[in-house]
Backbone of each chain as ProteinMPNN parsed JSONL, in Angstrom:
{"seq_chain_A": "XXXXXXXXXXXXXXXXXXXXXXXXXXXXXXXXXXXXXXXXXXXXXXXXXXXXXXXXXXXXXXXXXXXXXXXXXXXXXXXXXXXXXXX", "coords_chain_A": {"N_chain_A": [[14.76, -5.183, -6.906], [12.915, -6.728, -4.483], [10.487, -5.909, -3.923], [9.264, -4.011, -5.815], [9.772, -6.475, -8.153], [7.831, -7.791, -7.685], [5.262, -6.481, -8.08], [5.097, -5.614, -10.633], [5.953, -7.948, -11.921], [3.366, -8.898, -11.609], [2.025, -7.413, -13.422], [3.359, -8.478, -16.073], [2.754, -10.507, -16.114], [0.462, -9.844, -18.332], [-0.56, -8.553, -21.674], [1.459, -6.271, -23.005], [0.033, -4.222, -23.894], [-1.765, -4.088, -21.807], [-0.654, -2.714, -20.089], [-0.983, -0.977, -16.826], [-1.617, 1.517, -14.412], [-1.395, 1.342, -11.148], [-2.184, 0.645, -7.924], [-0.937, -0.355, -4.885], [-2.024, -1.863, -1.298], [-0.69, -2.844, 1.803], [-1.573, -3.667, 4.565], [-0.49, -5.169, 7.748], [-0.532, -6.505, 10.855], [0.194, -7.466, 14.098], [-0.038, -10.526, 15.123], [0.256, -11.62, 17.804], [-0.476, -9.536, 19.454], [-3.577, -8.706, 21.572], [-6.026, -7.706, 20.079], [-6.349, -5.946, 16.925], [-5.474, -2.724, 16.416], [-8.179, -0.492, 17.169], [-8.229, 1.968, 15.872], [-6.915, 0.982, 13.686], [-8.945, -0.476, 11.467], [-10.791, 1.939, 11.338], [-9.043, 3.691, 10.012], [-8.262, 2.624, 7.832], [-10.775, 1.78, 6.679], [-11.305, 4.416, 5.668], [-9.575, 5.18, 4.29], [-10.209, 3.45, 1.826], [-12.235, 4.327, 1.427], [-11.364, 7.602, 0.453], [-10.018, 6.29, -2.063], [-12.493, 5.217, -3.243], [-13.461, 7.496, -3.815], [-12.679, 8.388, -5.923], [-11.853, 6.537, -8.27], [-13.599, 3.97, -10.052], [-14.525, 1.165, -8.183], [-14.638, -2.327, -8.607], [-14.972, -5.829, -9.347], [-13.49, -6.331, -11.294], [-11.553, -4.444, -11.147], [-10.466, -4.654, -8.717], [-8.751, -6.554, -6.429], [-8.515, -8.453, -3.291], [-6.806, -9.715, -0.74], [-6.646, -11.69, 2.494], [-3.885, -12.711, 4.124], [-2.178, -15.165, 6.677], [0.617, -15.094, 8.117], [3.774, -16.642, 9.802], [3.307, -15.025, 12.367], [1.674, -12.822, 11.934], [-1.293, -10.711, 10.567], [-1.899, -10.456, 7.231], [-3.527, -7.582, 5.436], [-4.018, -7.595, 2.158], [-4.691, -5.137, -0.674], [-5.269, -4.443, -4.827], [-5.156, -2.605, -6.58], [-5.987, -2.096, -9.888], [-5.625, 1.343, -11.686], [-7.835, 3.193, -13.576], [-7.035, 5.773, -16.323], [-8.456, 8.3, -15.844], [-9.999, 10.022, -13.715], [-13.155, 8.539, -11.789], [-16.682, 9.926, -13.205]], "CA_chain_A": [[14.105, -5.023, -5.61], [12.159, -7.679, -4.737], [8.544, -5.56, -3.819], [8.871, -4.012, -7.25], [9.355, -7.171, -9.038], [6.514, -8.602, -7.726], [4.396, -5.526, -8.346], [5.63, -5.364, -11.907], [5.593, -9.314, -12.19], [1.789, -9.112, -11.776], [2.121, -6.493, -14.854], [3.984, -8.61, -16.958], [1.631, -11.521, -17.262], [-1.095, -9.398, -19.131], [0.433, -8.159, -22.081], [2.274, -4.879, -22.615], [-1.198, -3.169, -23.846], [-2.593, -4.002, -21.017], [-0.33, -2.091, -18.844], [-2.2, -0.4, -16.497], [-0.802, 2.074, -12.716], [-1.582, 0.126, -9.999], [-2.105, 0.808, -6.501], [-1.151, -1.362, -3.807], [-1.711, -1.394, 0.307], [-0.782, -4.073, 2.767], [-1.493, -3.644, 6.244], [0.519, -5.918, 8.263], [-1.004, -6.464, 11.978], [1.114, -8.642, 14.675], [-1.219, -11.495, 16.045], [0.232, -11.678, 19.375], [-1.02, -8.392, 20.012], [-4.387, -9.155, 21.715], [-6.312, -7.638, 19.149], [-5.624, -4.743, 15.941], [-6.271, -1.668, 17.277], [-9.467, 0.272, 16.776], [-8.08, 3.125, 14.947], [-6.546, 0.656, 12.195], [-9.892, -0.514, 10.863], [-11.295, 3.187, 10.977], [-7.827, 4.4, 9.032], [-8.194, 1.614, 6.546], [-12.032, 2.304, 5.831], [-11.212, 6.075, 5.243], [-8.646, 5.335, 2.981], [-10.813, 2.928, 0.841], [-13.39, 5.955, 1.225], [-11.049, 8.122, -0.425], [-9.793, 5.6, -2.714], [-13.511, 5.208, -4.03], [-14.132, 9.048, -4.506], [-11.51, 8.767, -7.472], [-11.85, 5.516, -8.742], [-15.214, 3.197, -9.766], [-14.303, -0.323, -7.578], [-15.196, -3.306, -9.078], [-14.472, -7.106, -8.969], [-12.449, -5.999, -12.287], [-9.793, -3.684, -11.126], [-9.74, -4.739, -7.369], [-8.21, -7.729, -5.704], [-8.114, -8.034, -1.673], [-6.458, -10.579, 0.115], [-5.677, -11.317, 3.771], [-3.174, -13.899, 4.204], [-1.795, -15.369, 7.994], [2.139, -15.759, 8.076], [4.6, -15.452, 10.555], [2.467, -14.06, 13.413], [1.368, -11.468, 11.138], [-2.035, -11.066, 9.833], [-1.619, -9.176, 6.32], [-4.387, -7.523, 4.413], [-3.455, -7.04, 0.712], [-5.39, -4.768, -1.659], [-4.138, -4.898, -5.478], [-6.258, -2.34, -7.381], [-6.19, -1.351, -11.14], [-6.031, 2.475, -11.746], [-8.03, 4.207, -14.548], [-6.047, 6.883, -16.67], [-9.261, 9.166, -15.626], [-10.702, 9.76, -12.359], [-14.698, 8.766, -12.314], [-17.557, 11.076, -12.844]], "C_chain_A": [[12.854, -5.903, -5.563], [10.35, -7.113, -4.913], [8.098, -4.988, -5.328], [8.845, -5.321, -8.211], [8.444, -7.473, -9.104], [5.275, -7.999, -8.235], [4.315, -5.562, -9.876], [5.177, -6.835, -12.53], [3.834, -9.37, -12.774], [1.235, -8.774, -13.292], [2.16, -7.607, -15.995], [2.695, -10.135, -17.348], [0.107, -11.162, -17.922], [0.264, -9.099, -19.98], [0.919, -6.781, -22.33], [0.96, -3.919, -23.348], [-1.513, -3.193, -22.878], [-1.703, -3.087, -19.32], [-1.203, -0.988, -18.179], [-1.206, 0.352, -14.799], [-1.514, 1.693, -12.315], [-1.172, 0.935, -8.671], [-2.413, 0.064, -5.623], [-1.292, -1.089, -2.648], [-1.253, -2.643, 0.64], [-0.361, -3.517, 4.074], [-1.218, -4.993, 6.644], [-0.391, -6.052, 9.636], [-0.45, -7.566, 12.45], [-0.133, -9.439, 15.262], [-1.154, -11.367, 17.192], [-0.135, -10.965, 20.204], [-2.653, -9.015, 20.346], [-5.77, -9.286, 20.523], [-6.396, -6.263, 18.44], [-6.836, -3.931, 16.736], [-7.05, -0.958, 16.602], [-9.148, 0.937, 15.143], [-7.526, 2.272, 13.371], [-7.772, 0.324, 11.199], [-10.602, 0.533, 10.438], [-10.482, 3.677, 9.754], [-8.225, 3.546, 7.735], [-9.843, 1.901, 5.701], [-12.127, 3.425, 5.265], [-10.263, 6.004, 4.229], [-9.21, 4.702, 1.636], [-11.703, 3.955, 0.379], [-12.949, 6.779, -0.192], [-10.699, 7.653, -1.812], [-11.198, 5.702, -4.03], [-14.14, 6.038, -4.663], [-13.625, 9.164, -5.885], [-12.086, 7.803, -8.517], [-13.401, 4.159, -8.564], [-14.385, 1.738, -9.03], [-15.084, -1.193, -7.848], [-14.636, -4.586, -9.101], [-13.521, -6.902, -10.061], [-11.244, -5.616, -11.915], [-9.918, -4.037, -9.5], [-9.676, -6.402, -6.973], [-7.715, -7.868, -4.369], [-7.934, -9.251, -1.305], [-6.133, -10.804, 1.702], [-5.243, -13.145, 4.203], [-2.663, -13.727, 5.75], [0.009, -15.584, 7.779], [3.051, -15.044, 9.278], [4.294, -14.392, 11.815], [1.641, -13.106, 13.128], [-0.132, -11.996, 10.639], [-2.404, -9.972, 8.793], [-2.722, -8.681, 5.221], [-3.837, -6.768, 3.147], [-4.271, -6.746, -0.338], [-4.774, -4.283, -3.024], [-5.443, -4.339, -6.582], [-5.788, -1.714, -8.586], [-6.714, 0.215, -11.641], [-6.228, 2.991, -13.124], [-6.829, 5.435, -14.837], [-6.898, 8.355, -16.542], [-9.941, 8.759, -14.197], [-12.389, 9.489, -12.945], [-15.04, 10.039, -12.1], [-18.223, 11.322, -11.645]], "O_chain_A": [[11.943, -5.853, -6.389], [9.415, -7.556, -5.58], [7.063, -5.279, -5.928], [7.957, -5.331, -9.064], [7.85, -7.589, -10.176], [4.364, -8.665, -8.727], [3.158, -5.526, -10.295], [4.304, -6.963, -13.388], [3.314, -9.714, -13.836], [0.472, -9.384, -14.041], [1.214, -7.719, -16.774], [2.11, -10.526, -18.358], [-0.928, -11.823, -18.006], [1.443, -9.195, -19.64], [0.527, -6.062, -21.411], [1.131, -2.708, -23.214], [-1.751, -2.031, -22.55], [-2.024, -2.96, -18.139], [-1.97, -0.248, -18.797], [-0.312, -0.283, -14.238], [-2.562, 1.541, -12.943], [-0.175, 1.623, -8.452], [-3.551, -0.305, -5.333], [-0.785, 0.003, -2.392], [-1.383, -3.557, -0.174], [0.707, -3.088, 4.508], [-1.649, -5.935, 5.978], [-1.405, -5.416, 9.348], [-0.397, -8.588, 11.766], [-1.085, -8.879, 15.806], [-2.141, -11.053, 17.859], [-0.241, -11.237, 21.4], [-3.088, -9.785, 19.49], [-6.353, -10.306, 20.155], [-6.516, -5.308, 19.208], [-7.955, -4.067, 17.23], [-6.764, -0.701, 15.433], [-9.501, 0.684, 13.991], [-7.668, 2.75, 12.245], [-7.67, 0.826, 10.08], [-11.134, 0.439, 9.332], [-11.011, 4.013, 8.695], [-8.466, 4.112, 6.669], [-10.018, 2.146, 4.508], [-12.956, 3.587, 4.37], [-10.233, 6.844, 3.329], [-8.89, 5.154, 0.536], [-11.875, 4.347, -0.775], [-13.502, 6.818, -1.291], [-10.974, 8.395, -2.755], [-11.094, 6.062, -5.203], [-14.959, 5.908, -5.573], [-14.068, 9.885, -6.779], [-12.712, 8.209, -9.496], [-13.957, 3.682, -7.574], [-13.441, 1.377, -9.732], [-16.25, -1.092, -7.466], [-13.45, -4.485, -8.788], [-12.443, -7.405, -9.745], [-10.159, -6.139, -12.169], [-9.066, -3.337, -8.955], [-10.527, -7.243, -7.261], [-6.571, -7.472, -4.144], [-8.873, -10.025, -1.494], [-5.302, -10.028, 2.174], [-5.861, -14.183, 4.435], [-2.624, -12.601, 6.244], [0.349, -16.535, 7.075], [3.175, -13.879, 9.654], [4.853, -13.335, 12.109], [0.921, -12.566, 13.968], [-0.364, -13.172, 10.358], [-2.976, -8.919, 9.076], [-2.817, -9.325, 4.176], [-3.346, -5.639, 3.121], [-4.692, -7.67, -1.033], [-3.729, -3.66, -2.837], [-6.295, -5.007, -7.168], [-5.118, -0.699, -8.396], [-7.892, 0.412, -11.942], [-5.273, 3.245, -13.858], [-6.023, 5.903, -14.033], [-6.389, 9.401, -16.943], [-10.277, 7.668, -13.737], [-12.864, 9.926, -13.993], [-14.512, 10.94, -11.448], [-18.911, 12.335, -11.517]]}, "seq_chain_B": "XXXXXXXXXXXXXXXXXXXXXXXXXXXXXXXXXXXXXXXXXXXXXXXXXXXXXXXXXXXXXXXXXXXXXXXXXXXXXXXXXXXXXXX", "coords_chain_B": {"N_chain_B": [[4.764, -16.071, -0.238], [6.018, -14.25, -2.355], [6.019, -10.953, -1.435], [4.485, -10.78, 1.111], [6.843, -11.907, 2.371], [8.72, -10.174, 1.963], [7.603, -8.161, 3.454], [7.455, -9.165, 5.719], [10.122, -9.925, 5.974], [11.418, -7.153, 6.438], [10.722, -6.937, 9.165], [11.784, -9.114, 10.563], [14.745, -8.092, 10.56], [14.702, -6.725, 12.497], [14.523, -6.87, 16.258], [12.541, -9.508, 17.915], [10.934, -8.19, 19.754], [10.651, -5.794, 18.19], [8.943, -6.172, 16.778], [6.335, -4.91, 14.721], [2.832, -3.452, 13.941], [2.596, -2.635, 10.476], [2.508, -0.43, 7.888], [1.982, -0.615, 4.763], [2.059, 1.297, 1.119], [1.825, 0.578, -2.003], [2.556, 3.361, -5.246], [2.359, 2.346, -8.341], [3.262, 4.016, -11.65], [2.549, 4.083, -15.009], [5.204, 4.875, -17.212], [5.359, 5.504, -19.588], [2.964, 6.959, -20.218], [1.886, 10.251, -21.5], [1.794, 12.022, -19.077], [1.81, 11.23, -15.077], [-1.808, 10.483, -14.276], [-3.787, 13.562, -13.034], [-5.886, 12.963, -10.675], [-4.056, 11.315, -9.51], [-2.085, 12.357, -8.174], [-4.134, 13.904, -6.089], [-5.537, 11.952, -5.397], [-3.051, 10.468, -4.308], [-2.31, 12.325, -1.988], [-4.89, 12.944, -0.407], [-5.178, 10.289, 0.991], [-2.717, 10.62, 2.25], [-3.191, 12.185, 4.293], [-5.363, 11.085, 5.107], [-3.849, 9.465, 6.763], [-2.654, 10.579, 8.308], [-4.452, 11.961, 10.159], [-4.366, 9.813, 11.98], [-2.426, 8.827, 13.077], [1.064, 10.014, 14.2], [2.99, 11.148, 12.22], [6.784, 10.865, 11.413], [10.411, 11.147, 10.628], [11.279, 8.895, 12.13], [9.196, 7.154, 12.073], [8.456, 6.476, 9.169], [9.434, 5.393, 5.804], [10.235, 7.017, 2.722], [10.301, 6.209, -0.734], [11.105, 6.44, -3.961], [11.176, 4.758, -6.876], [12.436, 3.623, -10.265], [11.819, 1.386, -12.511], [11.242, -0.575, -15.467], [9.691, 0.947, -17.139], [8.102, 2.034, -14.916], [6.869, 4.489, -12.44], [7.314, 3.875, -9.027], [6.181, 4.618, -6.504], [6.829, 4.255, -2.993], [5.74, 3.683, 0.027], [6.428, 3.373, 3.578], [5.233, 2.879, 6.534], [5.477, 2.741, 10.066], [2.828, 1.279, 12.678], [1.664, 3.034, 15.47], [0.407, 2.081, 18.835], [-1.514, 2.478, 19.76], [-3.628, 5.167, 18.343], [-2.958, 8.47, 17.534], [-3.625, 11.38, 19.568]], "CA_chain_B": [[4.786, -15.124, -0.883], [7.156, -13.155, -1.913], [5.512, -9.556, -0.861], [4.372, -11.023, 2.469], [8.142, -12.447, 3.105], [9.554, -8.666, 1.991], [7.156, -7.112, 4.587], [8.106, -9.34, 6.891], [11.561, -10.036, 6.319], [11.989, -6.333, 6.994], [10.19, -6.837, 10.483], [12.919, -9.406, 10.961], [15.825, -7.014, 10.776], [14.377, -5.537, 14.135], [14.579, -8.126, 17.136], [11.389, -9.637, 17.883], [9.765, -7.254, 20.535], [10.071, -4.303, 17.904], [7.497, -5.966, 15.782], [5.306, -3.759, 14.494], [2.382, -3.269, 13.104], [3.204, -1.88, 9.626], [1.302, -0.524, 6.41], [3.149, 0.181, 3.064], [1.724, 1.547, 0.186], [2.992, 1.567, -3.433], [1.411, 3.854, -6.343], [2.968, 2.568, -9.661], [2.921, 4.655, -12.778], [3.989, 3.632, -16.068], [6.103, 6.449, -17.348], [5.149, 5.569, -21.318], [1.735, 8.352, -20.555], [2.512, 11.649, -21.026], [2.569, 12.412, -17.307], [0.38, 10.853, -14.36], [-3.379, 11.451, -14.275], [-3.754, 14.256, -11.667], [-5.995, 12.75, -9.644], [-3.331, 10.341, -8.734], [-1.831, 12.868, -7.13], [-4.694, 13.961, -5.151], [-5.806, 10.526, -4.011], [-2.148, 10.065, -2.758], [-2.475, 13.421, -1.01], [-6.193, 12.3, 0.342], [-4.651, 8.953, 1.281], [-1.502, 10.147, 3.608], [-3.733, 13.226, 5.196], [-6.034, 10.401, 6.434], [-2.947, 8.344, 7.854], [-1.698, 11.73, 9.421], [-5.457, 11.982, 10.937], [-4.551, 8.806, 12.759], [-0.605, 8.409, 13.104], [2.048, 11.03, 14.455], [4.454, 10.774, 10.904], [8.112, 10.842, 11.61], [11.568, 10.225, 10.004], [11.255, 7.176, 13.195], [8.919, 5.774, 11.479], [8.286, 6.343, 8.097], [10.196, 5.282, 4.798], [9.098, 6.892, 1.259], [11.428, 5.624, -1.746], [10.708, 5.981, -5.523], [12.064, 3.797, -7.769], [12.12, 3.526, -11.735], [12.093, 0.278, -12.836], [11.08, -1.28, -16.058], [9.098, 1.748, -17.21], [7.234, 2.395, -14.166], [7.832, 4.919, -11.466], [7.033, 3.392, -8.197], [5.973, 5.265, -4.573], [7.03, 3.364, -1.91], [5.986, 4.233, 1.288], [6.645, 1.893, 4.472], [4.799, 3.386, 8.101], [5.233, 1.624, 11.291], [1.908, 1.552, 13.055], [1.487, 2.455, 16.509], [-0.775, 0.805, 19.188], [-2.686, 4.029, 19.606], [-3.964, 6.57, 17.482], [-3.037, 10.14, 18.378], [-4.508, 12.246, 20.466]], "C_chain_B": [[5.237, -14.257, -0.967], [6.786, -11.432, -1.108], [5.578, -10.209, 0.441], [5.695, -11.516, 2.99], [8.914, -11.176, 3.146], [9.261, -8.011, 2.955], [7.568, -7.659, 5.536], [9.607, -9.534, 7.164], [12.091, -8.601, 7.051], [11.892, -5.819, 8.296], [11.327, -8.033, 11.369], [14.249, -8.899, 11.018], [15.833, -6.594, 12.314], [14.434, -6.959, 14.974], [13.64, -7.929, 17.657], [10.296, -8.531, 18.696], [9.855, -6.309, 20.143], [9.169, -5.04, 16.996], [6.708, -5.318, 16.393], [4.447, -3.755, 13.588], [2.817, -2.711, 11.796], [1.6, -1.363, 8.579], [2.437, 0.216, 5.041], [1.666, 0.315, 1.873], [2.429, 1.909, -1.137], [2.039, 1.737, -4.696], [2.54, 3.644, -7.46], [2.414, 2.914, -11.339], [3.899, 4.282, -14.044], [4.216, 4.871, -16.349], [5.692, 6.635, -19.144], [3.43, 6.75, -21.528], [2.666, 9.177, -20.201], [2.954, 12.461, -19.649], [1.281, 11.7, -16.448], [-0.465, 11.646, -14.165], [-3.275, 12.143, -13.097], [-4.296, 14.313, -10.48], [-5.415, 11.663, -9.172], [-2.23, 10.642, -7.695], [-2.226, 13.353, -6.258], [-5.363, 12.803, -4.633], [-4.803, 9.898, -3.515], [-2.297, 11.421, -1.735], [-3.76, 12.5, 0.465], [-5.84, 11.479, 1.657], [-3.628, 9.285, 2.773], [-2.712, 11.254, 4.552], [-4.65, 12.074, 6.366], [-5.123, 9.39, 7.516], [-2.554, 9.772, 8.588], [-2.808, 11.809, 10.615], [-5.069, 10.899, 12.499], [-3.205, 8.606, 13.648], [0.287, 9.491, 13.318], [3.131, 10.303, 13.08], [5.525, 11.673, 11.141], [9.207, 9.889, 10.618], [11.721, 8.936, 10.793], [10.704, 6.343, 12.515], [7.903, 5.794, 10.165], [9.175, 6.744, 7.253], [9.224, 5.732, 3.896], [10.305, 6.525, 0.493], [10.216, 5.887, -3.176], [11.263, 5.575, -6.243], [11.42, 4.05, -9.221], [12.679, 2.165, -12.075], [11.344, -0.201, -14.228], [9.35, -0.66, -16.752], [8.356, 2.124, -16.667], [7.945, 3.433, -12.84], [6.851, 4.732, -10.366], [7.188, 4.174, -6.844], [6.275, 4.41, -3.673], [6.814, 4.005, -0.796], [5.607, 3.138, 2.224], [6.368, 3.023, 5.706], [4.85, 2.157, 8.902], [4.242, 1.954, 12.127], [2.166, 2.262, 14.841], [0.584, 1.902, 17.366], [-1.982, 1.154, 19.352], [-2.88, 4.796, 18.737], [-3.355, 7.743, 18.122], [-3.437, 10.961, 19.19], [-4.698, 13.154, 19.532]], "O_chain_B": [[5.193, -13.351, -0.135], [7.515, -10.991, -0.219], [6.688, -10.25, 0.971], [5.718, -11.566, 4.22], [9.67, -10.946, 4.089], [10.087, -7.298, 3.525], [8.107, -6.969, 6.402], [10.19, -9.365, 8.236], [12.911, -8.626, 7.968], [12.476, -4.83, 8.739], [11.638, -7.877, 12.55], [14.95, -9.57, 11.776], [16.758, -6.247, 13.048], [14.394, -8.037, 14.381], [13.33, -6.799, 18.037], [9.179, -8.179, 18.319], [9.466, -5.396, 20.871], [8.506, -4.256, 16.318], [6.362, -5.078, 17.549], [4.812, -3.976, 12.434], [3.804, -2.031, 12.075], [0.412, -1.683, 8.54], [3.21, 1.124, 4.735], [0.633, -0.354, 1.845], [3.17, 2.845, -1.439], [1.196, 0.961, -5.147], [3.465, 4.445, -7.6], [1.548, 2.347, -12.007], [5.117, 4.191, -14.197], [3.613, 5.839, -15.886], [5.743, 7.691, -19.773], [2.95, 7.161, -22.584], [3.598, 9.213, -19.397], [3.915, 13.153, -19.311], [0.13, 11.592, -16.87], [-0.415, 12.858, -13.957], [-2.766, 11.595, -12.119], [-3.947, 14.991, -9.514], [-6.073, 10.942, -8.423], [-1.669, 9.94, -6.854], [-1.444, 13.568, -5.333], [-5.718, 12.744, -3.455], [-4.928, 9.039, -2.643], [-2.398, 11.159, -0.537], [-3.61, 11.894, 1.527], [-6.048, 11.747, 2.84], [-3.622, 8.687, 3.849], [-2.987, 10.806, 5.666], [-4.713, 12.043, 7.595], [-5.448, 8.815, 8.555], [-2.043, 9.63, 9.699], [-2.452, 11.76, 11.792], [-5.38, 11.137, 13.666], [-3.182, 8.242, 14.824], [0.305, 10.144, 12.275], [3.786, 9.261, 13.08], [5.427, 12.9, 11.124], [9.132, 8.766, 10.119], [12.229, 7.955, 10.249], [11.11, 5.219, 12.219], [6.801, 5.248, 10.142], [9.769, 7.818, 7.348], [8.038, 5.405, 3.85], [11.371, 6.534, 1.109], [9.02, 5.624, -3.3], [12.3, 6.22, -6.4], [10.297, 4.511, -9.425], [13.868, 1.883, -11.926], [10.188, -0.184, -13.805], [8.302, -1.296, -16.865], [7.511, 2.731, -17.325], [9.073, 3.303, -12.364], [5.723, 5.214, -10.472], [8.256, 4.285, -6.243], [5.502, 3.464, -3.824], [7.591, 4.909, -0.488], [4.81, 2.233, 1.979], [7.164, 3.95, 5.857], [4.474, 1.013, 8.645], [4.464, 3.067, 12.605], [3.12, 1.711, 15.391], [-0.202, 1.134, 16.812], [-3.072, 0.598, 19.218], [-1.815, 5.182, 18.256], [-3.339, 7.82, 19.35], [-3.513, 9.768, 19.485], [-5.394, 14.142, 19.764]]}, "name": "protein", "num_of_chains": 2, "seq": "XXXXXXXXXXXXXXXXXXXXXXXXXXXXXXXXXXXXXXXXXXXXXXXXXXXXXXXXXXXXXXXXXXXXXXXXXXXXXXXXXXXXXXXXXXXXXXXXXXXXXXXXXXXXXXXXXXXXXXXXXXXXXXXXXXXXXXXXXXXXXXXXXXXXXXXXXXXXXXXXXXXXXXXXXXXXXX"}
């Protein structure tokens, strides 16, 4: 399946100590639409919110992209999960 | 890129005026720890409560899938946005 390989892929070029669970998002948003609606930027900050209550975020374990393709404009976050929540 | 061609290829399936916003999320766990850390099950909890805040969730338009692949067990979940929030 291709979304797991790629997910997994990422895995495989560290080496097998360094495996690590991983949590990905990608919001998707159509361009032609005039512009993304309100509530997606609110939803998306509340989820990083929660995201951050668990987990310390750092240029280490997170990686955010937003790439254009296809009409689409896709934001892709690609974060490294501790085997302990923070204090 | 392959991810961004999976999300969208599956927005090509639909004929063009159902694009849709989308958002997928996938939580992968390797399976070689004793069992996942437990707050990885309350920051996916956290996580969908705030998409429910925002999003009427339906079999219409949300996919979850878990997969086991290559010692990891993988969440898949695929929402189609809509243009509004909820009431």
């Amino acid at each position: 399946m291709a979304l797991i390989d790629y997910l997994l892929g990422q895995n495989k070029k560290n080496s097998a100590k360094q495996a690590k669970d991983r949590l990905q998002i990608l919001l998707a948003h159509e361009r032609s639409q005039a512009k993304a609606p309100v509530y997606l930027a609110k939803m998306r900050d509340e989820i990083l919110a929660v995201i951050a209550k668990y987990v310390d975020i750092d240029d280490e374990n997170l990686q955010i992209s937003i790439d254009e393709d296809n009409g689409f404009e896709v934001l892709e976050l690609n974060l490294i999960l501790p085997e302990s929540r923070k204090h």
